[in-house]
C-alpha atoms as a printed R data frame, in Angstrom:
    type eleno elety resid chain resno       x       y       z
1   ATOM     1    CA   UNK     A     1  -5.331 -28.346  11.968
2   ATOM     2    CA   UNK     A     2  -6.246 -28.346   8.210
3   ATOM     3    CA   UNK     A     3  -6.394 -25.514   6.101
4   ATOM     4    CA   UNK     A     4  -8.791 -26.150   2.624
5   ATOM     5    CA   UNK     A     5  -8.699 -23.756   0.138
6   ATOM     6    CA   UNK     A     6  -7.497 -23.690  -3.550
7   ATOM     7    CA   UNK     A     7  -4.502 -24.082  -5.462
8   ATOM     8    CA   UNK     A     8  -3.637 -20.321  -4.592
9   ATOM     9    CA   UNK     A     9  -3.093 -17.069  -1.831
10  ATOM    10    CA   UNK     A    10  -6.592 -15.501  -2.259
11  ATOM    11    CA   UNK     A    11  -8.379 -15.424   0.727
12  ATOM    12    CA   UNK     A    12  -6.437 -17.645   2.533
13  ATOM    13    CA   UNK     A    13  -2.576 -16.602   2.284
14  ATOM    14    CA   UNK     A    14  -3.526 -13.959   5.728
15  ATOM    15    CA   UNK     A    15  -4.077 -17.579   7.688
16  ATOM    16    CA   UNK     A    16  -0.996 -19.351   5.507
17  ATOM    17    CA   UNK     A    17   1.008 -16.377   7.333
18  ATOM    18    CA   UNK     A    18   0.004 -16.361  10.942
19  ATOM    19    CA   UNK     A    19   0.607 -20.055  11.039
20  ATOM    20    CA   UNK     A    20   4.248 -18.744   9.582
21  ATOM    21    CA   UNK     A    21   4.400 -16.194  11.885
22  ATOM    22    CA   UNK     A    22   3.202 -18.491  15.262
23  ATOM    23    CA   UNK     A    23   5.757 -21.541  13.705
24  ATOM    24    CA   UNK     A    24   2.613 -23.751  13.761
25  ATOM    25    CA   UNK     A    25   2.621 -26.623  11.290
26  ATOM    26    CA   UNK     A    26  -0.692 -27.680   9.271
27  ATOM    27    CA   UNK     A    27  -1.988 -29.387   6.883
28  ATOM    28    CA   UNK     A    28  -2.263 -27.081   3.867
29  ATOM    29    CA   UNK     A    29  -4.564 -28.721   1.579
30  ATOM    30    CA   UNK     A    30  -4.889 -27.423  -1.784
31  ATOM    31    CA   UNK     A    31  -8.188 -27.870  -4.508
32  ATOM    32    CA   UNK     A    32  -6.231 -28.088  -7.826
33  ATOM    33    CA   UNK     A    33  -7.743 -24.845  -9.859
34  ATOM    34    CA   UNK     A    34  -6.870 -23.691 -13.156
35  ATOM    35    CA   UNK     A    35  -8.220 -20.322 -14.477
36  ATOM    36    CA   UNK     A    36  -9.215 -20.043 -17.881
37  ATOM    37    CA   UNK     A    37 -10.897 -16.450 -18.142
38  ATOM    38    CA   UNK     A    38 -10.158 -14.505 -15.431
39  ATOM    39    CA   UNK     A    39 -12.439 -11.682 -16.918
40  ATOM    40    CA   UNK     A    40 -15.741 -14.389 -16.552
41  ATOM    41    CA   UNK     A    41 -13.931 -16.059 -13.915
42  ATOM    42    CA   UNK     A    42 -13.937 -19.325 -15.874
43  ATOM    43    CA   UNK     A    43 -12.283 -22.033 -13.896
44  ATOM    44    CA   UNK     A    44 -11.850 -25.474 -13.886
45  ATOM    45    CA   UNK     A    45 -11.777 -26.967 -10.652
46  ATOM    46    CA   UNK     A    46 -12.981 -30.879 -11.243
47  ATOM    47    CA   UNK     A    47 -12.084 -32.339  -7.671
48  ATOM    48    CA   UNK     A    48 -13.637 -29.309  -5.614
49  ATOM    49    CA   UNK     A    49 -16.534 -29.037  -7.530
50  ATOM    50    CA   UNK     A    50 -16.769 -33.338  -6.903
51  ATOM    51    CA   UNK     A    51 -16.481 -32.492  -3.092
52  ATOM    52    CA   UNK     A    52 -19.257 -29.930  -3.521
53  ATOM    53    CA   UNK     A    53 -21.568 -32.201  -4.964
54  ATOM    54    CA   UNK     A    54 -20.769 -35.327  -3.117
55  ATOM    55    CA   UNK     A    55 -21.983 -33.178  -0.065
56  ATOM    56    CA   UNK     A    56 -18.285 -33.049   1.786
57  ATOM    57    CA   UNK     A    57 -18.184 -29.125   1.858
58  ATOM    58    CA   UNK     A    58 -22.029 -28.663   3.710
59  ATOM    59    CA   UNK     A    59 -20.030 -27.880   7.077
60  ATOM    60    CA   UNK     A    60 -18.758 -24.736   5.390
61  ATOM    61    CA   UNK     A    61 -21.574 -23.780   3.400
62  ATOM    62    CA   UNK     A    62 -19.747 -25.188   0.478
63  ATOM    63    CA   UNK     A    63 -17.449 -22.490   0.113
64  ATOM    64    CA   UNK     A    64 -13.743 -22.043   1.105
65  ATOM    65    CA   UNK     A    65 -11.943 -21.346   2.556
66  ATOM    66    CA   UNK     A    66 -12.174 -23.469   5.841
67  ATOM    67    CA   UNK     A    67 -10.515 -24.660   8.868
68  ATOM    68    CA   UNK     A    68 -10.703 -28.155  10.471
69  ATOM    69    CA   UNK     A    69 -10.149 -28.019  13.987
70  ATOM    70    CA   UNK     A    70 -10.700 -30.899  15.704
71  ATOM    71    CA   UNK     A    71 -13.430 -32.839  13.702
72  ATOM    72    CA   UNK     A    72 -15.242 -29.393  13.889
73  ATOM    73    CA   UNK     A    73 -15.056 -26.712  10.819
74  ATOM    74    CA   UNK     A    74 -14.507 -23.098  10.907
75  ATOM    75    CA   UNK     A    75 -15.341 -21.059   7.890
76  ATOM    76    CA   UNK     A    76 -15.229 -17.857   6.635
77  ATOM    77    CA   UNK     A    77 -12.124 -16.368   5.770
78  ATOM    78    CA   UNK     A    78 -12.190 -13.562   8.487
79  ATOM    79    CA   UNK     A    79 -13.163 -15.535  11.158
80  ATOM    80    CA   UNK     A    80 -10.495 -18.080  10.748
81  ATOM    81    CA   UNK     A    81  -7.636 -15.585  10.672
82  ATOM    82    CA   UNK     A    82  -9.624 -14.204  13.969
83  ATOM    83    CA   UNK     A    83  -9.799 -17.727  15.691
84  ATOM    84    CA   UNK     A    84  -5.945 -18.299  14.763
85  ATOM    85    CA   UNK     A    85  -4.927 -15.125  16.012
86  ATOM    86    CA   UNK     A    86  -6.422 -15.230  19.400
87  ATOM    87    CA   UNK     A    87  -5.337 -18.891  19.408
88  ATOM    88    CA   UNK     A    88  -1.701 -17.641  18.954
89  ATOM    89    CA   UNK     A    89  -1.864 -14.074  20.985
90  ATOM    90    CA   UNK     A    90  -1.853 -12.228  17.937
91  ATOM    91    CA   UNK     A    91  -5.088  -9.753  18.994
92  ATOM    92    CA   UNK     A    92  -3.043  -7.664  21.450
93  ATOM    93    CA   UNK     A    93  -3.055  -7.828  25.419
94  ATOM    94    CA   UNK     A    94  -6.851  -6.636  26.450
95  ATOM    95    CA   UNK     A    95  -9.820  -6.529  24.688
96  ATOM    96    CA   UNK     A    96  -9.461  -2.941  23.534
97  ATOM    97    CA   UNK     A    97  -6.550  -3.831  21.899
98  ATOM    98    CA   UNK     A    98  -7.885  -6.621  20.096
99  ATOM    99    CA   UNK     A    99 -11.112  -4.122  18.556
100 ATOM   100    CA   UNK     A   100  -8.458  -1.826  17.452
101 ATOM   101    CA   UNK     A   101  -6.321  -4.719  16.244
102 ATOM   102    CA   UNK     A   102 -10.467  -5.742  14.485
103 ATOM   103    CA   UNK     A   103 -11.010  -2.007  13.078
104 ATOM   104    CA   UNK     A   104  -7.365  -1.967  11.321
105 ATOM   105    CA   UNK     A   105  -8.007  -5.348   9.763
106 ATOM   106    CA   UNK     A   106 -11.591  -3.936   8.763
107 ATOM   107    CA   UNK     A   107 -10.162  -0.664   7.488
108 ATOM   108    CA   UNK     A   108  -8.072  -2.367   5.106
109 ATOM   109    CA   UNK     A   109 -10.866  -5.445   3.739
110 ATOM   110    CA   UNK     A   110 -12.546  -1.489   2.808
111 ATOM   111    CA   UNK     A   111  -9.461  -0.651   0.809
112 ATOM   112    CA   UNK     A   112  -9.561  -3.578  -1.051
113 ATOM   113    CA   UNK     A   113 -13.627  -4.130  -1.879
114 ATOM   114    CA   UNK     A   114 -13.167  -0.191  -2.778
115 ATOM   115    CA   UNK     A   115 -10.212  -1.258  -5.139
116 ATOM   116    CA   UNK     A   116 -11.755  -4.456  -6.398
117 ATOM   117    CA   UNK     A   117 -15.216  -2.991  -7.129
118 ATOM   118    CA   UNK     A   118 -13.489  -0.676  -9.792
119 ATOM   119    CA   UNK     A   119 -11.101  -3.468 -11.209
120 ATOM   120    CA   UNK     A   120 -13.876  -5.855 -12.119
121 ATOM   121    CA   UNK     A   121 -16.045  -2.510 -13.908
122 ATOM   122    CA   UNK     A   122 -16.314  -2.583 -17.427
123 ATOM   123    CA   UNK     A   123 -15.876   0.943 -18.275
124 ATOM   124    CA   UNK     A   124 -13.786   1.786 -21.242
125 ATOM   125    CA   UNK     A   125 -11.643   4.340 -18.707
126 ATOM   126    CA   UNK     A   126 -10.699   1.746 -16.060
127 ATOM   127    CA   UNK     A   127  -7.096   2.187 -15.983
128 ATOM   128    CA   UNK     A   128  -7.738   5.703 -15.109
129 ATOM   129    CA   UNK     A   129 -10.084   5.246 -12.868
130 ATOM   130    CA   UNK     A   130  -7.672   3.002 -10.854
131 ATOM   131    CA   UNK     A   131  -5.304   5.000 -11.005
132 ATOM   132    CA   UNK     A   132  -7.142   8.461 -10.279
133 ATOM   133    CA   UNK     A   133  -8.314   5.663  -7.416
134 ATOM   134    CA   UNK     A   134  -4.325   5.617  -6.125
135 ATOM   135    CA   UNK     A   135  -3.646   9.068  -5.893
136 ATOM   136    CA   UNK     A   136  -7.032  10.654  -4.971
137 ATOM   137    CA   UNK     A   137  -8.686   7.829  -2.898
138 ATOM   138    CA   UNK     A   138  -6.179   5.511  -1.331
139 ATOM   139    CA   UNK     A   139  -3.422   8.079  -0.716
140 ATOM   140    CA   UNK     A   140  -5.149  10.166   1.535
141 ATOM   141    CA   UNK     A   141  -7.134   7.217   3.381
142 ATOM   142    CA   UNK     A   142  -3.554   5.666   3.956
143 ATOM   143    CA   UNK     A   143  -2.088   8.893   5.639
144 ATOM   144    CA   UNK     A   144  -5.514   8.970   7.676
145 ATOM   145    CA   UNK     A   145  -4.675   5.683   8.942
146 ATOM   146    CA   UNK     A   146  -1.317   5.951   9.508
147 ATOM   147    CA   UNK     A   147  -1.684   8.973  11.480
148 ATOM   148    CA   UNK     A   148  -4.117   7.021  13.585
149 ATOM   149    CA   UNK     A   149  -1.934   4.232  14.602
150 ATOM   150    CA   UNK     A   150   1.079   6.213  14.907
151 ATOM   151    CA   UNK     A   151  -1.189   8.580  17.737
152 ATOM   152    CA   UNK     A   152  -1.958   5.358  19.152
153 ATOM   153    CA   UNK     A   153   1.522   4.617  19.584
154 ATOM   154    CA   UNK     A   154   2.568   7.818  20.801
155 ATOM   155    CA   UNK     A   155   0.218   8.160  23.275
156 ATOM   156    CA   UNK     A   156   1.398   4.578  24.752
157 ATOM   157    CA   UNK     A   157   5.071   5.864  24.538
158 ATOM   158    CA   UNK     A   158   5.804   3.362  22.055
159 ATOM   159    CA   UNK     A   159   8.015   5.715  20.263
160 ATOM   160    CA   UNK     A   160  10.084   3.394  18.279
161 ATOM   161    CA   UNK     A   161   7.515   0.762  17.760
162 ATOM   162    CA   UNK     A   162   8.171  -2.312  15.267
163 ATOM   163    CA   UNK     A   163   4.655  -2.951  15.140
164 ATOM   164    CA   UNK     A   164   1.045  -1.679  16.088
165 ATOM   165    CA   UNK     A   165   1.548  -1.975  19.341
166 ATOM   166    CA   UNK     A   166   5.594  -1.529  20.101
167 ATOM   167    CA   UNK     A   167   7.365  -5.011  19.582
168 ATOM   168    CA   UNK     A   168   4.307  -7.245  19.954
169 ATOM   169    CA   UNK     A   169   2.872  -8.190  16.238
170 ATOM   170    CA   UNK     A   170  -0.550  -8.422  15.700
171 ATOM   171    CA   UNK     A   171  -2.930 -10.170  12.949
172 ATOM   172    CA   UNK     A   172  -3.252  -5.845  12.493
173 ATOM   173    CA   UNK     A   173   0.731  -6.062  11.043
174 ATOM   174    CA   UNK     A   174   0.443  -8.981   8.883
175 ATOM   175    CA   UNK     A   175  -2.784  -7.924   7.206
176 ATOM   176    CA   UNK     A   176  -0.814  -4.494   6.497
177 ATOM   177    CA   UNK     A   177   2.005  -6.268   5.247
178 ATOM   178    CA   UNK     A   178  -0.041  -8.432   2.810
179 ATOM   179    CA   UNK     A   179  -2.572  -5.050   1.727
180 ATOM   180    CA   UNK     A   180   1.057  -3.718   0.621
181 ATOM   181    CA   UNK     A   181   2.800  -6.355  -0.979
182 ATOM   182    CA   UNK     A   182   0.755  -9.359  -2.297
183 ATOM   183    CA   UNK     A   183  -2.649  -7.585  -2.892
184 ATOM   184    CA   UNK     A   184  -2.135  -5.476  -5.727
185 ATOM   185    CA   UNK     A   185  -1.137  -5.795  -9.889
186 ATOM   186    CA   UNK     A   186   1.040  -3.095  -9.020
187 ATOM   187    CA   UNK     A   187   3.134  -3.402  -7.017
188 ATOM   188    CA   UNK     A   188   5.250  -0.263  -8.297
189 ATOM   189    CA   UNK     A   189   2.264   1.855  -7.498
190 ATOM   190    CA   UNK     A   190   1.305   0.749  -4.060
191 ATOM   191    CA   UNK     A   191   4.610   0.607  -2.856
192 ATOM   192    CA   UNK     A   192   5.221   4.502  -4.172
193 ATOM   193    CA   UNK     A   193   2.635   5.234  -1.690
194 ATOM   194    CA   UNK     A   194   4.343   3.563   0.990
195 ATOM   195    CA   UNK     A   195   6.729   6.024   0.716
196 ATOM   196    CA   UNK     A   196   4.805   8.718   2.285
197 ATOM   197    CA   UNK     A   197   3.428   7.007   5.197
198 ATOM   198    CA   UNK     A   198   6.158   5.775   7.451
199 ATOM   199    CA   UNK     A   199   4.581   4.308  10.335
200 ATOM   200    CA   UNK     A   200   3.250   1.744   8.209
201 ATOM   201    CA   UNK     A   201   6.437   1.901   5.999
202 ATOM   202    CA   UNK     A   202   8.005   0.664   9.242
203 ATOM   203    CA   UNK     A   203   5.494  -2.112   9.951
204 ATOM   204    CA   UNK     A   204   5.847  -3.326   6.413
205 ATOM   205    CA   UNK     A   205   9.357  -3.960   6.853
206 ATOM   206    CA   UNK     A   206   9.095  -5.229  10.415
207 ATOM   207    CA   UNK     A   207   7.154  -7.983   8.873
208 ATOM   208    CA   UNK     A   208   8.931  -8.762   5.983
209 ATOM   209    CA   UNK     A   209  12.386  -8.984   7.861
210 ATOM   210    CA   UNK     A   210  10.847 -12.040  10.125
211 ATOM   211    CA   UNK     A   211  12.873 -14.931   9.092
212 ATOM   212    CA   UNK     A   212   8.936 -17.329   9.368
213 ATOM   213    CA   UNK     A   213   7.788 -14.930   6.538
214 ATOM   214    CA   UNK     A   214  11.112 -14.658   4.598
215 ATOM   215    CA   UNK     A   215  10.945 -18.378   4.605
216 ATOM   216    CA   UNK     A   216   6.756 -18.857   3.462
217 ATOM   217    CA   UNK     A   217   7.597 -16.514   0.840
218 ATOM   218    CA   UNK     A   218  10.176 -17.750  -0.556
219 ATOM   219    CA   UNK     A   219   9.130 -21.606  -0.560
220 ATOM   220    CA   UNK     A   220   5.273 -20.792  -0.974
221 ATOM   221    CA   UNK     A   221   3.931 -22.383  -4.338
222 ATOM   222    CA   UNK     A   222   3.721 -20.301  -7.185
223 ATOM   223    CA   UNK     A   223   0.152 -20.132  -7.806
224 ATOM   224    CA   UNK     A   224  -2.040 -18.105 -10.722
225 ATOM   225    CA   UNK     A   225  -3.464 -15.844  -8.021
């Protein structure tokens, strides 16, 4: 398999990590990209934009990321991750599983188009808008949602779970694990919130103690974004 996507974690470092996670080896093909305005998101990106134009991207509506699976293309961030994670039992045991495994993963894309939607404003009182955002939007979603999933666990008797669901980690767990330590500026302030919710507390560090993500992260390219 062949993963395209740019010079950097973005949309694609979720799929980077379940091919960690499942010890799967790919081709990780990078478009160089160098950002010059991140404000106007002014980037040069010669050889992608060549590709574009030359017509080699049409299988994946010129956009990336994508997936080649044998000589066919799957695109769309989400449904890549999805593919992978069935592919390497990552959606849970039954079908029920897997949609809760789906809402999780949908609950936190919310977080982040909440989060992202005030970054990119231009209003003069953006820093404390994020960071009324934090503490008066994000806090109390996170304690919703950890109180969900730790009911979920309880009433399985999974009372010391490592994961979602007890032992077993999901595409749910490594999406939580990235929301919480690669998706945000700061990282101070996310990981303050942490603090209070400890079911996902414990899934964060679950994650991060596998030895496949120990290793990704520490010999993953540094990359602008």
């Amino acid at each position: 398999m062949k993963l395209v996507y740019f010079n950097g974690r973005g949309l694609a470092e979720t799929t980077r990590v379940i091919f960690a996670v499942a010890g799967q080896e790919y081709e990780d093909f990078r478009y160089p990209l160098t950002v010059l305005d991140w404000s106007t998101f002014k980037m040069i990106r010669d050889e992608f934009d060549n590709d574009k134009k030359a017509g080699k991207l049409k299988k994946s509506m010129d956009k990336l990321p994508r997936l080649e699976v044998d000589d066919q293309v799957i695109f769309q961030s989400k449904a890549i991750e999805r593919f992978l994670a069935n592919k390497f039992g990552l959606m849970g045991n039954t079908p029920l599983e897997a949609a809760f495994i789906d809402s999780i993963c949908e609950t936190i894309r919310d977080f982040k188009d909440s989060y992202l939607k005030l970054k990119n404003t231009a209003s003069e009182n953006k820093n404390n808008v994020i960071q009324s955002y934090f503490s008066e939007t994000l806090s109390p979603q996170l304690a919703i949602l950890n109180g969900i999933i730790t009911a979920r666990q309880v009433s399985n008797n999974n009372f010391t779970s490592k994961y979602v669901f007890g032992n077993i980690i999901s595409l749910a767990d490594i999406v939580i694990f990235l929301f919480f330590t690669d998706f945000f500026d700061n990282k101070e302030e996310i990981l303050n919130l942490l603090q209070n919710v400890e079911t996902l507390k414990t899934i964060v560090n679950n994650v991060g103690a596998l030895d496949s993500v120990i290793n990704w992260l520490a010999n993953r390219p540094e990359t602008p974004f």
